[in-house]
N, C-alpha and C positions, 0 to 999 in steps of 0.2 A: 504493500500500500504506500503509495506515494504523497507524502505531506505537503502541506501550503503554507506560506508564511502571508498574512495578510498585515499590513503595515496601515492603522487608520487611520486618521483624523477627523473625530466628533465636533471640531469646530468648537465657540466660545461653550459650549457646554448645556445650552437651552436644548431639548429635545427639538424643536419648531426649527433649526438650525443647522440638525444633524441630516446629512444627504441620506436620500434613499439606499444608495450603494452600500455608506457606513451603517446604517441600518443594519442592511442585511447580509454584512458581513458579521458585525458582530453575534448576528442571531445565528447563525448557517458554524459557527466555529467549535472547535471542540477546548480551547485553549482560549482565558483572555487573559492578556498578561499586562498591567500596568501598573502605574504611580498609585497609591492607596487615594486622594482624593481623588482622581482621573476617574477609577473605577466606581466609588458612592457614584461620581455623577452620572453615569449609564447604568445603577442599579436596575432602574425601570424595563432595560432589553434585555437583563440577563434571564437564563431560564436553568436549567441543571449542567450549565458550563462549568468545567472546573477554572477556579480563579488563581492567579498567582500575582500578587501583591507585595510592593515594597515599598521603602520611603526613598527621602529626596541622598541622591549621591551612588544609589542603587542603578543606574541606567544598563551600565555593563554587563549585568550580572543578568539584567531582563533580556536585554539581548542576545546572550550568551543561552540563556535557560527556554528562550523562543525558537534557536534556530536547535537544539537537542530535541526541544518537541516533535518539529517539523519534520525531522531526520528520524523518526521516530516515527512516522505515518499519521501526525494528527494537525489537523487543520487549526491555526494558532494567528488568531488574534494580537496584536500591539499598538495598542493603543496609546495615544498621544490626543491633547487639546490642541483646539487650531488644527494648522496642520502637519501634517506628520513630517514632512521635508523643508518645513522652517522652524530652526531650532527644536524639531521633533525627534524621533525614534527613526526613520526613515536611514538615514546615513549613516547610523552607528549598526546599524541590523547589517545594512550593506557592507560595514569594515567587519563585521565580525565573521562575515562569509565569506570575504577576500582572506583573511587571515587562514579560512579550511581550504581555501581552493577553489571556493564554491565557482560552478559554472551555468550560464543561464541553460544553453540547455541538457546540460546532465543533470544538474542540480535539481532541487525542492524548488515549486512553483514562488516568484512573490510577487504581488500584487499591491501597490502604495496607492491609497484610495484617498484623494485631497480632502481638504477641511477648509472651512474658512478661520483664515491668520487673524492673527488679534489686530495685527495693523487694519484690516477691511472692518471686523466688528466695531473698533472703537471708532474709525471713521464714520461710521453711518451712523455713531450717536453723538459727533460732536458735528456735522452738516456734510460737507464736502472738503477737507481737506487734504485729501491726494490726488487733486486732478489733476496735478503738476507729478515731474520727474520725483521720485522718491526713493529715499531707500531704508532699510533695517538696520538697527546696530544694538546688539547685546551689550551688556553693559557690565555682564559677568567676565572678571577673570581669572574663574576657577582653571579652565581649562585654556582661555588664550593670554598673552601678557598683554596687562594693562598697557603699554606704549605700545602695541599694536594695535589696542583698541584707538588709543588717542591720536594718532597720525590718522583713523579712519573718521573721526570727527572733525578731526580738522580737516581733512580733506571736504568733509559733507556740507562743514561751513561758508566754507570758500565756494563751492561750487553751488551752493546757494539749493540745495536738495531738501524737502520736505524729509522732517527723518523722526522715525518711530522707534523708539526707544524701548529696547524689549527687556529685560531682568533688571530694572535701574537702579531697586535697592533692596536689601536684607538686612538680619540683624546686624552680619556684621560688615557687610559692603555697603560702605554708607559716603565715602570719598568720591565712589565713580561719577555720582551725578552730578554731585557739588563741581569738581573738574570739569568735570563735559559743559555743564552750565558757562563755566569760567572760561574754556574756550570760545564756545558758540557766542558769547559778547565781544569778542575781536570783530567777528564778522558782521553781525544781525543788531537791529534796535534791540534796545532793552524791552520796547511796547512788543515785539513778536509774539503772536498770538498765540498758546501753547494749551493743549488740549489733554486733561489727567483721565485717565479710565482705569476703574480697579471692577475688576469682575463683569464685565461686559455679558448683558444677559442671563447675569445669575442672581442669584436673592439678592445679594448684597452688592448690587452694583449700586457706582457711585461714581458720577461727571462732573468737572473743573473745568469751567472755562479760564484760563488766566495768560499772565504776560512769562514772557521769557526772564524777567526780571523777578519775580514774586512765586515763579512756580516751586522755587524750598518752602515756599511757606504752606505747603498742602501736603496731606496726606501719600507717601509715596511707596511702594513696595513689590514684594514679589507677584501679587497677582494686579501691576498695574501696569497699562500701555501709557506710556509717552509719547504725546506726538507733538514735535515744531514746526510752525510753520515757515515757509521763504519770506522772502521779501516783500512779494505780493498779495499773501496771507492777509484777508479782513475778517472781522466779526461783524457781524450784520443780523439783529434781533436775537442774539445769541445763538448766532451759527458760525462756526470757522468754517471759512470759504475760502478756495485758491484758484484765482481766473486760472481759465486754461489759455487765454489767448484770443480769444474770439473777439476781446473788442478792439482790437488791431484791425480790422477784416472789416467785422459787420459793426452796422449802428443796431443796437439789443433792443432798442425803443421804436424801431422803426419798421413798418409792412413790408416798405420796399424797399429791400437793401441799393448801397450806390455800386456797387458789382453786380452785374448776372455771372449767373455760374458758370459758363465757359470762362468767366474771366478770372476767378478768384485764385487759380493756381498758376498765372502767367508768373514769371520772373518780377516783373513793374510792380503787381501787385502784393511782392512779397523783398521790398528790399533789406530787409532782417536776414533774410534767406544765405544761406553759402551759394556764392557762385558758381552754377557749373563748370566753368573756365577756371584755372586759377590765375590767383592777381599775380600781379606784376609784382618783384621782387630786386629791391637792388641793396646790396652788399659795397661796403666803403669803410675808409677809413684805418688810419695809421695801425689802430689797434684790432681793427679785423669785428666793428660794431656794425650790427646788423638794422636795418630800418626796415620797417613794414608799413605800410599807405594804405588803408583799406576806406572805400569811399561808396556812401550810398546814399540814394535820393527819391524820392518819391513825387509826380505832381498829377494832382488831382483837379478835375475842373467839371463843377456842378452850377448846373441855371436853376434860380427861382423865377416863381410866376409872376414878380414883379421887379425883378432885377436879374443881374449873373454875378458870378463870383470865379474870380482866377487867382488860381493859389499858385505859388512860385519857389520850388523850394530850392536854394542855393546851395550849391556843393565844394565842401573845403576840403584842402586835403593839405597832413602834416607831417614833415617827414624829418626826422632828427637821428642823426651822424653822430657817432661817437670815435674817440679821441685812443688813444693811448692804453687807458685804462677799460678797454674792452668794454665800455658801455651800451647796454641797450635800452632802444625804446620804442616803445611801441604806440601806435594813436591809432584811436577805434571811434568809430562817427557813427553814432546808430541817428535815424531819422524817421519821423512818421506822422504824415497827414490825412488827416480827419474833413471830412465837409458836410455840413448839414446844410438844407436847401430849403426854405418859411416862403410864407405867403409875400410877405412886406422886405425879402432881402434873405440874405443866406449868410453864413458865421461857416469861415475856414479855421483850423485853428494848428497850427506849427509847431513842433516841440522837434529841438536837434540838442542831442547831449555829446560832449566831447571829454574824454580825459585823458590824458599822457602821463605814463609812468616812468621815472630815469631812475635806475639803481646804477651807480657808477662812483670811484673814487674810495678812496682810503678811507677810512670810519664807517663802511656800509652806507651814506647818508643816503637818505631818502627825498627825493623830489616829489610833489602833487602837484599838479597843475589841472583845473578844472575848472572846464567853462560852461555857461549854462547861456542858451537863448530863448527869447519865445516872442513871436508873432501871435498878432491875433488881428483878423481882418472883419470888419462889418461890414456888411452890405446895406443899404440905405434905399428908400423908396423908389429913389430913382436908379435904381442901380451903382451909387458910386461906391467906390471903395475907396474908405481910408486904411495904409498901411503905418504900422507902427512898428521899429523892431528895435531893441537893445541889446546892446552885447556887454559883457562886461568878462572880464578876464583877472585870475590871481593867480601868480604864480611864486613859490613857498622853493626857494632852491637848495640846493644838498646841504643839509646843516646838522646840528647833532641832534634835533628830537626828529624822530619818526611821524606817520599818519597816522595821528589817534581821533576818534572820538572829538577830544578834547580841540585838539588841532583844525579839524573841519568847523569842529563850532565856533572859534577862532577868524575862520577861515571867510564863512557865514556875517562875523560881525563885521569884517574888513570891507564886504561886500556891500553890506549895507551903507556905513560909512560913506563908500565911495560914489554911492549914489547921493547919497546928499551934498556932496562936493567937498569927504572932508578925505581926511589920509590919517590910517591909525598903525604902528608895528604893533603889532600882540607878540610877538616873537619873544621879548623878553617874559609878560606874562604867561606864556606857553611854559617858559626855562623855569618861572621861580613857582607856578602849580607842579610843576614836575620834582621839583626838590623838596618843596613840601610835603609832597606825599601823595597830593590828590590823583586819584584816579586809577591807582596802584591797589592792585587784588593780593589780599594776600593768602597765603597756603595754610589748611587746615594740618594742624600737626597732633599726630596722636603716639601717645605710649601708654604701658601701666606702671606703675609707682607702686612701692611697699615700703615698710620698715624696713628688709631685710629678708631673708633667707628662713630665720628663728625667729625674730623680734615680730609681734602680732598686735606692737601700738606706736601711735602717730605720739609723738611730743607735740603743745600748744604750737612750740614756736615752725614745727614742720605744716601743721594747718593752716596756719595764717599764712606760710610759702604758698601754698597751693594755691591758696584764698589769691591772693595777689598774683599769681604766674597766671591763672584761668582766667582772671578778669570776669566783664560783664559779658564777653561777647564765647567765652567759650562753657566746656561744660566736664565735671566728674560723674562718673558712674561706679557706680560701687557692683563690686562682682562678686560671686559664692568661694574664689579660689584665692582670695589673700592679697587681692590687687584693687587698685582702686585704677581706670583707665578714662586719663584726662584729654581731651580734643581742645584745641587752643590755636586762635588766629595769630601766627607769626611770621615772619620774616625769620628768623634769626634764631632756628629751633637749636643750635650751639650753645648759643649766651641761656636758652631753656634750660639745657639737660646738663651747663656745668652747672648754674645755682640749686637744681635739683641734689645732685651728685654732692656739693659740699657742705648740703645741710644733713647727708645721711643718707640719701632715700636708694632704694633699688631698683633701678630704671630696667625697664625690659618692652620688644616693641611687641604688635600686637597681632594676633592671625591665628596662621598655621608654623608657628613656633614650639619648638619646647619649652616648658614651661618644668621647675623645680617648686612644688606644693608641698614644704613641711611643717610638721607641728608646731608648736611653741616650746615643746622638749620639757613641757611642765615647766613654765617659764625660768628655764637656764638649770634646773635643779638635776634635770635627766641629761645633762648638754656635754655627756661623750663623746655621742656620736655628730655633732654640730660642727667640727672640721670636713666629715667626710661629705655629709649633702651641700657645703659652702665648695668644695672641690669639684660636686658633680654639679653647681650653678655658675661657678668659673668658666668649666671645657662646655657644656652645653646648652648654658641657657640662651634665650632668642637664638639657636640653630633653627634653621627654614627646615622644615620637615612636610610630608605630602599630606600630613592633616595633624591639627594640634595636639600635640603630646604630654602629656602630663605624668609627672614623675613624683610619686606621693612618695613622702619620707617620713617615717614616723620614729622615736626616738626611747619605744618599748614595745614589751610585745600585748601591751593595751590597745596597739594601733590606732589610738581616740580618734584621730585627724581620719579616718578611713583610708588608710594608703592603699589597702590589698582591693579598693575601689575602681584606682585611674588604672591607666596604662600600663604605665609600672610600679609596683610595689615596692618599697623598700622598708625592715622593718628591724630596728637593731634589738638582736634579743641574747642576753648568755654573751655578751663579748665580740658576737657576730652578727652577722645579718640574714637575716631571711627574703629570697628572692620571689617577687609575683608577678604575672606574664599576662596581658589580655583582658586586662578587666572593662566592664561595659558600662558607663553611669549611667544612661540614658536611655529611656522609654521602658514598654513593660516586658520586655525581656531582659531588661538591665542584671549582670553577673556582676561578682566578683572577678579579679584576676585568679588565674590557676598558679598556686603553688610548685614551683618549678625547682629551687633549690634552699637548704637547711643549712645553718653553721657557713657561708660565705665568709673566709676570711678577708680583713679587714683591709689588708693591701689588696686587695683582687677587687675588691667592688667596682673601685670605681672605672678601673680598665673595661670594666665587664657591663659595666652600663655604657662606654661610649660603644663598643663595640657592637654592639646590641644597636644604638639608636644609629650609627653608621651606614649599618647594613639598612636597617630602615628608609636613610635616607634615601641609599642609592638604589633600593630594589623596591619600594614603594610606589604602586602605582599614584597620580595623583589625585588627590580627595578621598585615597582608600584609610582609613581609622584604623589605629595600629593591631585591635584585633582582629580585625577581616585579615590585615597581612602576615601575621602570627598564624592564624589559620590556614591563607593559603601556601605561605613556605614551608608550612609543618614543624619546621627546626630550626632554633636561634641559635646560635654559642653551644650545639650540644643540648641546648632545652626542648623538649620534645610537646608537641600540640596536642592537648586530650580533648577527643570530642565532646564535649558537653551531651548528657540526656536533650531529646529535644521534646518538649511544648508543644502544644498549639495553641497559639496564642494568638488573636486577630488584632493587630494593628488598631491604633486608636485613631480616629478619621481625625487629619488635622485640619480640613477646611478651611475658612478663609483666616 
């Protein structure tokens, strides 16, 4: 009997939602294997399916235990929200077959049946926001590195992409958005219309209209989509809306458009357009700098029933040569005219934007130059037209502040000024907002802080450090393992963590680290053993390890602190120590460690716990939790793995 792997996507999770196909794949299956909340939320189709359930970091192990089903002659379900081949189960079912060999056609049937993505649901409940280019960006990086995320936001800024923010925060990923925000303001207004949806189509959905500027101030998390708008992104009666372009083309208020349809796709009518031809190209100059001329124009000409109207668009073109210093530049002319045609006279109306960029010269200096025109013509009873056109021009040449924000608006009053006939440099107020500080973001910095290794109390005078290093703007959190971990806006997280360090404290950063968890050794009275776990927090602590480690140390064989709890156990008892391997704190299968070794002499320990977290580091899958990979290597140092009795125990549904 030949098995099937069926790969699904149930879409945001409302039955009314779920396609026919998903349907009746999941009924038609002999196998469903998913996420524990994935599966509650298709309870209603199951029928005497057997189910195979896990929680969140488990993805592998579904995959892995899908395609043994399959292989095995039974028709097997995988299910995924959304869809299964964005950020779903789809791609990892396929490496986990690539990894056997798998061939389409020798192999087990698969069949990846789409869903609707959370970027389309949460669209269709904040209006129309992806009618433009768009794109996806995880915000998780469990699995990719965070600077690979963040070059793919900066790229999405710059290119001015609608972009839908998929995993943006957890309990303990809480930097990623704060940074992604912090980028996307180089690029986009602060006003950027920005769209929050948590649970799209389910009980507890919950929609944000807000700015690019204000969106930390909402509710953010793992069951929430993020969407930014472009540039051309409006709200309108509470709907985020993104032209697609149409009113370039057509008048949207009008019966009879000023094209017919044979005309609308001529070249004339589309000078935005890339030219079929390529432009003309000339190269020059000492240093080998490139010049580009790109030039377009538009002219339009509509009669009204009591006049006419002739619009005139003029064509500039600008070409700048660079020197020495291998300078380029480049000048882009977009242009586009509009004609409306009334009873009493007709209104043309002319909008040409131009900007030239020069990056050239020693200190990177940056050049803007940006010119802005506008025409506007009326037509009058008699048909005459008055024309009106001003030009006004600034140009900001290589100097040491860059194009900010701050700069343009600078830029903006110069303009104004010069219209009234006055003359203002901002340049120097540019130099002395800049040294002051204004307009300068600063970096959230996070650690955890302790007394120590032994010591389980803060002195006054350590509190009031804290009190003053966290300020109004940042924040402490108090955790169950002996740390208190501080988030704090600075510049200067140095000058932080030496005042930290020489009032006492024990600085350790935060994540998937090892972590050293001991008692208070019956405050110093039992404090034999208080060299040996200050030894294993010297060679190990904050080591990056493939999911957080904790190393309980206890300091009798009362083990009060629960050492034989975490990870690793350590417990000094009779002069020696007693070693524990794999233990589980978490959920309702939560174990002990297993008892691995008795009487550990005292010089051995601590070799024998790096070597132990070593191997870990290097042979841990990652986001695998030290006793999944105890279990799957069998043998550490000579310690051997005992399989635990097993349970049945169903999963506690974590929903939203």
């Amino acid at each position: 009997m030949t098995g099937k792997l069926l790969i699904v996507g149930f879409g945001p999770g409302s039955f009314e939602h779920i396609t026919k196909r998903a349907r009746e794949a999941i009924q038609e299956s002999d196998v469903i294997i998913g996420y524990n909340t994935y599966v509650d939320l298709i309870r209603g189709l199951l029928t005497d399916q057997e189910i195979v359930r896990t929680g969140m970091t488990e993805e592998v192990s579904r995959a892995q235990e899908a395609v043994r089903q399959a292989e095995a002659g039974k028709k097997v379900a995988v299910i995924s929200s959304g869809d299964a081949g964005v950020y779903g189960m789809a791609g990892l079912v396929y490496e986990v077959l690539m990894e056997k060999g798998w061939r389409r056609e020798a192999g087990v049937e698969v069949e990846v049946i789409p869903g609707i993505s959370a970027i389309n649901s949460s669209a269709s409940l904040l209006g129309a926001p992806v009618m433009h280019d768009a794109c996806t960006i995880s915000l998780s990086d469990h699995l990719t590195p965070w600077e690979v995320i963040a070059r793919r936001v900066e790229a999405a800024g710059q290119a001015d992409f609608v972009i839908a923010l998929y995993n943006p925060r957890s309990g303990r990923r809480t930097r990623q958005i704060v940074e992604t925000q912090r980028i996307l303001l180089k690029y986009r207004s602060p006003d950027t219309p920005v769209g929050i949806v948590k649970s799209a189509y389910r009980e507890r959905e919950h929609v944000v209209l807000t700015t690019l500027r204000d969106m930390l101030d909402h509710d953010i998390g793992m069951l929430t989509t993020v969407i930014i708008g472009n540039s051309s992104t409006a709200v309108y009666d509470g709907l985020m809306i993104t032209p697609r372009g149409y009113q370039r083309k057509y008048t949207l208020g009008a019966d009879v458009q000023p094209l017919l349809p044979h005309q609308r796709l001529r070249e004339e009518a589309e000078p935005w357009a890339l030219p079929q031809s390529e432009p003309a190209q000339e190269r020059g100059g000492a240093g080998g700098a490139i010049a580009v001329s790109a030039e377009r124009a538009q002219a339009q000409e509509h009669g009204g029933a009591g006049g006419a109207v002739a619009v005139s668009a003029e064509r500039e073109q600008a070409q700048e040569r660079g020197g020495a210093g291998d300078a380029i530049a480049v000048s882009a002319e977009r242009e586009q005219v509009q004609e409306r045609g009334g009873a009493g006279g007709a209104i043309a109306v002319s909008a040409a934007r131009e900007q030239v960029q020069e990056r050239s010269g020693a200190g990177d200096a940056i050049a803007v130059r940006a010119e802005r025109e506008q025409v506007q013509e009326h037509g009058g009873a008699g048909g005459e037209i008055a024309v009106r056109a001003e030009r006004e021009q600034l140009q900001e040449r290589a100097g040491a502040i860059a194009a900010t924000p701050l700069l343009l608006a600078l830029e903006a009053l110069q303009l104004a000024d010069r219209a009234r006939g006055a003359e203002r440099d901002n340049s120097a107020l540019a130099e002395a907002a800049f040294d002051a500080g204004l307009f300068r973001r600063q970096a959230i910095f996070e650690l955890a802080v302790s007394p120590g290794v032994a010591s389980k109390k803060f002195t006054a005078k350590q509190m009031l450090l804290l009190a003053e290093v966290v300020g109004e703007q940042g924040t402490m959190e108090y955790t169950p393992h002996h740390q208190l971990i501080l988030r704090l806006p600075t510049e200067k997280p140095e000058e932080v963590t030496a005042r930290l360090r020489a009032e006492g404290f024990l600085l350790s950063p935060i994540g998937d680290v090892a972590q050293i968890k001991a008692c208070d050794f019956c405050e110093g009275e039992k404090g034999e053993s208080i060299p040996y776990a200050d030894s294993i927090q010297d060679k190990l602590g904050g080591l990056r390890v493939p999911k957080e480690l904790r190393i309980g140390f206890n300091g009798c064989g009362m083990a009060c602190y629960g050492a034989v709890h975490e990870d690793i156990g350590i417990v000094y008892r009779k002069e020696k120590f007693d070693l524990f391997l794999g233990g589980k704190t978490v959920g309702r299968n939560a174990h002990p460690a297993q008892p691995v070794a008795e009487g550990v002499e005292p010089e051995l320990l601590v070799d024998t716990i790096e070597r132990i977290v070593k191997r870990y580091v290097t042979e841990g899958h990652p986001n695998e939790r030290f006793h999944k990979f105890f279990k799957r290597v069998k043998e550490i140092e000579g310690y051997r793995h005992q399989d635990l009795p097993v349970f049945t125990i169903e999963n506690a549904v974590c929903g939203d």
